[in-house]
C-alpha positions in Angstrom: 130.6 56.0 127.0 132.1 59.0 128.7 132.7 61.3 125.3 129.1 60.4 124.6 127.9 61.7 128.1 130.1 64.5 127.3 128.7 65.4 123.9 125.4 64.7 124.7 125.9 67.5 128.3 127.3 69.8 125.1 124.7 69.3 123.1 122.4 70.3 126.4 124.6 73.4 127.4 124.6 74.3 123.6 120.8 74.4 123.0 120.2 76.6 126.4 122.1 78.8 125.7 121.3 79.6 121.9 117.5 79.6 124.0 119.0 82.0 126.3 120.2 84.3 123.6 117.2 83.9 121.7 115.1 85.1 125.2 117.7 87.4 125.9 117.1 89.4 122.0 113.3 89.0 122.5 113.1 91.2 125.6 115.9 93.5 124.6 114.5 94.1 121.6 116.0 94.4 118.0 116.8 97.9 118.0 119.0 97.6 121.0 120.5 93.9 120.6 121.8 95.7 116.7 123.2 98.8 118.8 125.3 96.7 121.5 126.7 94.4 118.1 127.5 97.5 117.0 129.0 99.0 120.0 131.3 95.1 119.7 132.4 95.5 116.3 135.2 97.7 116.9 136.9 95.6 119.5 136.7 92.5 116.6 138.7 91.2 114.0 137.3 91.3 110.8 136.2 88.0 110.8 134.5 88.4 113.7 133.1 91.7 112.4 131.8 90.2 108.9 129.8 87.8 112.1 128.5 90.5 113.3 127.2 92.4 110.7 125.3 89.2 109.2 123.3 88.7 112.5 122.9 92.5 112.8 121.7 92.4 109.0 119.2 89.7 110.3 117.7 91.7 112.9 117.4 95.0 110.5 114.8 92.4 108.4 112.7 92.4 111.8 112.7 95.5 112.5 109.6 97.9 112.5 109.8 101.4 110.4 109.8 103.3 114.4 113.3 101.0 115.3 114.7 101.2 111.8 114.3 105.0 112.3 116.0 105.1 115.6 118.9 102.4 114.7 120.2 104.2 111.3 121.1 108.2 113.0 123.2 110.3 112.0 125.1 109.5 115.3 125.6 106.1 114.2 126.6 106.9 110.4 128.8 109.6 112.4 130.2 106.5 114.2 130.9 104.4 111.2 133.0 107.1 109.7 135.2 108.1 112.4 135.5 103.9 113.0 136.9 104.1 109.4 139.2 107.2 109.5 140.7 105.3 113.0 141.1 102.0 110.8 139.0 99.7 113.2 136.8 98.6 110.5 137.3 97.8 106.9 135.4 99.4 104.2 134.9 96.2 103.2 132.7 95.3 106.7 130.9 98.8 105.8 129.8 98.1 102.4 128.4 94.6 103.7 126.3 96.7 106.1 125.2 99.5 104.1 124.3 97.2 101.4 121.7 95.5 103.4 120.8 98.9 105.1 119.5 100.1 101.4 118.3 96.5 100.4 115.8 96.8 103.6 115.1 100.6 103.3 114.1 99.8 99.8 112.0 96.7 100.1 109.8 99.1 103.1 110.1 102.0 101.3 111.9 103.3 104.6 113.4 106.9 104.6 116.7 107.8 103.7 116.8 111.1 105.0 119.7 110.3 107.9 122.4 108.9 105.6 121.8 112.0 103.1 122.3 114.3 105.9 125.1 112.5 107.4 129.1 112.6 107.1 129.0 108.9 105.9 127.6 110.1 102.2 130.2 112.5 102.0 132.5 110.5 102.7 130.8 107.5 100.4 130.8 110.3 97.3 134.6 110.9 98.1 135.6 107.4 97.8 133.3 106.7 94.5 134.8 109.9 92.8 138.5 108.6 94.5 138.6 105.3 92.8 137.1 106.4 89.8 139.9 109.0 89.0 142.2 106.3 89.2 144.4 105.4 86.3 146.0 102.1 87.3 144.9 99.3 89.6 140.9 100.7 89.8 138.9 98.2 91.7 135.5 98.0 89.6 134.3 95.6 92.0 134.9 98.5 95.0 133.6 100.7 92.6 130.3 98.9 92.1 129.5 98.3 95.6 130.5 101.8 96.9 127.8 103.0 94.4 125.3 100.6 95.3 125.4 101.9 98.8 125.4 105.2 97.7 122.3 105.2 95.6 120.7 103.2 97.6 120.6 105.1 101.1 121.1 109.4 99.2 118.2 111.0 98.1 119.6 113.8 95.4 122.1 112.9 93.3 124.7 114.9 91.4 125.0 114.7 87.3 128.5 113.9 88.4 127.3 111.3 90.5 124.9 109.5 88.6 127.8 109.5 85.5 129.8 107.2 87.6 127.2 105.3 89.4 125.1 104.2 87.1 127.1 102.5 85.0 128.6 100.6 87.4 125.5 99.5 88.6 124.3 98.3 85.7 127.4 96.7 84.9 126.2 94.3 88.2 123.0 93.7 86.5 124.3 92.4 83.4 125.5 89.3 85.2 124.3 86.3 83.6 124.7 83.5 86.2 122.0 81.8 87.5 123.4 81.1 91.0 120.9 82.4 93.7 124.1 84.4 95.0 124.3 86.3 91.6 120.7 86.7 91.4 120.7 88.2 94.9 123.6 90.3 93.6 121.4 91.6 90.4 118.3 92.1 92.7 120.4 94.3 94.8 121.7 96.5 92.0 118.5 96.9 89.7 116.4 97.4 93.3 119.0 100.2 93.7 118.1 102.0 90.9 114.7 102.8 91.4 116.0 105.4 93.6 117.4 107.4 90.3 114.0 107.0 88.8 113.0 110.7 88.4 116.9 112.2 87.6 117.4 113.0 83.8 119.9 110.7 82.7 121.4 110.2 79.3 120.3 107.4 77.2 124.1 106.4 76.8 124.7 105.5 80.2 121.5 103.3 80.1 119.7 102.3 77.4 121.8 99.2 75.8 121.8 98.0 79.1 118.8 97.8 80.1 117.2 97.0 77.0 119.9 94.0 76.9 118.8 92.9 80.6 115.2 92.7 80.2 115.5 91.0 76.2 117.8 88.2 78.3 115.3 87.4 80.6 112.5 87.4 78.3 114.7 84.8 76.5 116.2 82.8 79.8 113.9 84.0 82.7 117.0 84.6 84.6 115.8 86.8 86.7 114.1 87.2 90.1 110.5 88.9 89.6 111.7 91.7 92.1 114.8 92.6 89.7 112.7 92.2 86.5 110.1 94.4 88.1 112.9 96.9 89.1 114.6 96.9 85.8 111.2 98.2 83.8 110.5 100.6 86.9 113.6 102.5 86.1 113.2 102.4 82.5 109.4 103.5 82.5 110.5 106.7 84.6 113.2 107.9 82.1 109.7 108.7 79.8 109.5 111.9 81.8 112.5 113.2 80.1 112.6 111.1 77.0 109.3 110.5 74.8 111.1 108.9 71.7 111.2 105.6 74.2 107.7 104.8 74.4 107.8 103.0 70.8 111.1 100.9 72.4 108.4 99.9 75.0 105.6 99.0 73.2 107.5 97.6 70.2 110.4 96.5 71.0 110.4 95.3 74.5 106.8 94.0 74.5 105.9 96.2 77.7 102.2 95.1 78.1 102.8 91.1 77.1 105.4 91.3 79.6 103.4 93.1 82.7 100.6 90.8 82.0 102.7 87.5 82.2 104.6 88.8 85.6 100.9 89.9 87.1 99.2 86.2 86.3 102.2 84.5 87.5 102.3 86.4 90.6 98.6 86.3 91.4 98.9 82.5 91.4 101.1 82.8 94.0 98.9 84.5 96.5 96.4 83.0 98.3 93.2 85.8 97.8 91.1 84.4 101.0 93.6 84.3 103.6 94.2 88.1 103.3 98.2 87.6 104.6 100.7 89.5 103.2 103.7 88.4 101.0 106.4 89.0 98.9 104.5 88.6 95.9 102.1 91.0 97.4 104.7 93.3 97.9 106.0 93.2 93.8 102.1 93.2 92.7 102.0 96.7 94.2 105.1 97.5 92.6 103.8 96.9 89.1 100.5 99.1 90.0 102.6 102.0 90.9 104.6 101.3 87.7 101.4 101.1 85.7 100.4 104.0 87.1 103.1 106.3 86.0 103.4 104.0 82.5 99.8 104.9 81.5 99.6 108.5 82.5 103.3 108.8 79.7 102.8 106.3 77.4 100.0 107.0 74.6 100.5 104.4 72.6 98.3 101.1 72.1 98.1 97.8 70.5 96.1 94.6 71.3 99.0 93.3 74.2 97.2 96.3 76.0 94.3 94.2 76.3 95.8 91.1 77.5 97.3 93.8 80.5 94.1 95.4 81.2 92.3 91.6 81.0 94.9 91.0 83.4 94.0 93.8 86.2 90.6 93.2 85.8 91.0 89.6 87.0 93.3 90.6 90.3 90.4 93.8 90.8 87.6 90.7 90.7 89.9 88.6 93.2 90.9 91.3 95.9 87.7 93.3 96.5 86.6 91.6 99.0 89.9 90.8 101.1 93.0 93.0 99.7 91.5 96.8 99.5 94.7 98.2 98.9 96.0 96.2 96.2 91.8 96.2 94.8 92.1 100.1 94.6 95.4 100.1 93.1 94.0 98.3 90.1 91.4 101.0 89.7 93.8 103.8 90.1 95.8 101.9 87.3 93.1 101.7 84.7 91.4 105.2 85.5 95.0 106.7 84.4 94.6 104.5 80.8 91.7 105.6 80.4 92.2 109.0 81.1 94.7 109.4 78.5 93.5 107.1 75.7 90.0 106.1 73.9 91.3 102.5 72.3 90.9 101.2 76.3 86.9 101.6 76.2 87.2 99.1 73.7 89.9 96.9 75.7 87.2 97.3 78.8 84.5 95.6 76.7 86.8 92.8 75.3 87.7 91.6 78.8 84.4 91.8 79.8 86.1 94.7 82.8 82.7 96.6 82.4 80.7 93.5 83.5 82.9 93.2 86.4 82.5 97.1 87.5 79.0 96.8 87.1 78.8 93.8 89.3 81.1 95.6 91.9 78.5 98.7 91.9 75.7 96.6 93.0 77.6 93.9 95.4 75.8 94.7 98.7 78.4 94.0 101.2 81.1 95.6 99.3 83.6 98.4 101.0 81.9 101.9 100.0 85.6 102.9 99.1 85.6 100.2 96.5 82.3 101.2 95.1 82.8 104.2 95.0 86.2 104.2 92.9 84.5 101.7 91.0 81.7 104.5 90.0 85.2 106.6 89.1 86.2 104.1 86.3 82.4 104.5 84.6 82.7 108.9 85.1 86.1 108.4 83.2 84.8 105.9 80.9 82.1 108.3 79.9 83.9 111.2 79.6 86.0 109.8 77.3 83.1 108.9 74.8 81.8 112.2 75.1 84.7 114.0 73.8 84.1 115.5 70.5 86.2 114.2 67.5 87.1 115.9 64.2 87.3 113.1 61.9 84.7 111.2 60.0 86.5 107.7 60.9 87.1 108.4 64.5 83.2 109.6 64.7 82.0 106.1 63.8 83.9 104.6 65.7 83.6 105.9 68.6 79.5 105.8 67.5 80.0 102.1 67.6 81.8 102.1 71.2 79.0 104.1 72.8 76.3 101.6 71.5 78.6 98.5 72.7 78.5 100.6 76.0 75.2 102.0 76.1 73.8 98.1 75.6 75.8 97.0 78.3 74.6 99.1 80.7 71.5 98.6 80.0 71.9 95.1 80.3 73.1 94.7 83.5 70.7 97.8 85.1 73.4 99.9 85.3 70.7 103.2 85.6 68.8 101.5 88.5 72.2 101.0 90.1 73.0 104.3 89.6 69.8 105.9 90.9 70.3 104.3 94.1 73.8 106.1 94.5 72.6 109.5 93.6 71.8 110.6 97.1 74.9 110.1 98.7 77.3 110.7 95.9 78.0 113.6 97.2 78.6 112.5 100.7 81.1 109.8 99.1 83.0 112.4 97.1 83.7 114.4 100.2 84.8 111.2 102.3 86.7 110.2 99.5 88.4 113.0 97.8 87.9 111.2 94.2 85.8 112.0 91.3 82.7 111.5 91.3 80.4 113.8 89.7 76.9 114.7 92.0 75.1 115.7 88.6 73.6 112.0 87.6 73.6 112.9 84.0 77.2 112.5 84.2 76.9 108.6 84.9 74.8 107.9 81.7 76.0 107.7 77.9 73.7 109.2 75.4 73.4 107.1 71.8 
């Protein structure tokens, strides 16, 4: 009766004071609770460090872009070094920090601009270039992780650098194991190298292996939908440097199919009418940045185009009334396909994307911001079917486009529509900074 009376007075003590500590963080804050674990760490074991540095990588998931700004110094990377050269922590304890650090920075698209300024990526590019020089006894897993950190939290990055780096990154990525600890670990690495997405890197330090990453998942869906995401990310920004990969996209790796399958799958995910965000949310707008860059590079077409661009229309149709942001990144996406290719007009009509814009136009309670990028997709539209073409073939066809178009229009009372924006188009261009022509000619296709 006694040990139970005893256990149960445990039990009691136990549970006020985890309530105490929980007060206690709450009015302290999460900034300062993560600078006095810090302050702790060198007066720990490393077991009681590796403790440490899991509840401070908890709180660094809380924490607002303001307090993650104030936390991650210089003075505190200048800390973690001189902790190191004075052997009170292991590099081992840093690594499991920094990691985290760049996993966070990344998913808030925080700034990196203290750890590129500070000793600590010195000293990080010292112990990369260190181990790598090493003969006998290298430790690829040390290897691996020192790079993660490193192109995670630096900003420019040495041809020297990114020869070591990437590689080993990617070697993490290959992983195969379908353990939600080795998907975390391949999340980490691909999600790291979307930080190397505008450097010119060689095709051989790359290209099998990321080809061989995204074909694997297309086969086993191995993957989470943040790494998959992350692994065409990187490979659409090496078009900038490298044309001759836009056939691997569209032929090979099935670019389009693929985006359309993640962006359905996703969207069924998130509740439209409750307006909350999420971490699908969060990937959606991933893809639209991707699309973005994609469609201004990539010239190419074929009919999975319009299974993608079916696929945008349907998430524009669902957000414009709650999710602004994400509506207006599907605009931004298809104005840069159309800007850059005709065969989309004819992708519009198929999905019926012109019905929707059109409906949007006229919807009387919809955001003016909306509207008017909505009147930006119908100015692109029509300059594109107004271009002048050289061959006999490409004349009829795009003959035939402008009467599918024309009809449309004209079904739906598109020139009404039109005529009762024409006063303020102006005013909306100015607000806006998009555009929008003020000359109403420039809204109508002639047949």
């Amino acid at each position: 009766m006694q040990t139970y009376a005893y256990s149960i007075r445990m039990i009691k003590i136990s549970l006020f004071s985890e309530c105490n500590t929980f007060l206690k963080m709450q009015e302290i804050g999460n900034a300062k609770h993560f600078t006095e674990l810090f302050s702790e760490l060198e007066h720990c074991n490393e077991d009681e460090q590796r403790k440490k540095i899991r509840e401070m990588n908890l709180l660094k998931e809380e924490m607002v872009e303001e307090e993650f700004a104030s936390v991650f110094s210089e003075e505190l990377f200048k800390k973690i070094v001189k902790m190191l050269e004075e052997k009170k922590i292991s590099v081992d304890c840093i690594i499991l920090l920094l990691k985290n650090v760049g996993y966070c920075s990344a998913l808030k698209d925080l700034s990196r601009s203290n750890f590129y300024r500070s000793e600590l990526n010195n000293k990080v590019q010292k112990m990369i270039i260190e181990e790598e020089k090493k003969k006998e006894r290298k430790n690829e897993k040390l290897l691996a992780d020192l790079s993660e950190c490193y192109l995670f939290l630096s900003r420019f990055f040495s041809k020297e650098m990114i020869s070591i780096c990437v590689p080993c990154v990617l070697k993490t990525a290959l992983k195969k194991e379908e353990s939600k600890e080795a998907q975390k670990e391949v999340e980490m690495a691909l999600l790291t190298l979307r930080n190397v997405k505008y450097n010119d890197i060689g095709k051989e330090l790359y290209l099998n292996e990321i080809k061989e990453i995204i074909l694997h998942h297309q086969q086993h869906r191995n993957l989470t939908r943040l790494s998959y995401q992350s692994a065409w990310e990187f490979l659409i920004c090496r078009l900038d440097n490298d044309k001759s990969l836009k056939k691997v996209f569209v032929n090979e790796l099935h670019f389009a199919r693929e985006a359309a399958r993640e962006l359905e799958e996703l969207s069924k995910r998130v509740d439209w009418k409750r307006g909350k965000e999420t971490k699908e949310e969060y990937i959606l707008l991933r893809w639209f940045r991707t699309f973005d860059y994609f469609f201004r590079e990539c010239k190419l077409w074929n009919e999975e185009f319009v299974g993608l661009i079916n696929s945008i229309v349907q998430i524009f149709g669902a957000t414009k009334d709650n999710y602004q942001y994400i509506c207006i990144r599907c605009i931004d996406a298809l104005i840069s396909a159309i800007k850059v290719r005709i065969a989309i007009v004819e992708g519009l009509l198929k999905c019926r994307a012109i019905d929707t814009f059109l409906e949007a136009i006229q919807h009387p309670t919809l955001d003016e911001c909306v509207v008017c990028k909505s009147l930006e997709v119908f100015i692109e539209i029509l300059k594109r079917l107004k271009e002048e073409v050289d061959e006999e073939i490409e004349k009829a066809k795009r003959k035939s486009t402008k009467r599918k178009v024309f009809e449309k229009m004209e079904e739906e009372g598109y020139e009404d529509a039109i005529a009762c924006f024409h006063g303020i188009l102006h005013f909306l261009y100015r607000k806006y900074y998009c555009g929008l022509s003020s000359n109403i000619s420039d809204y109508f296709v002639n047949v």
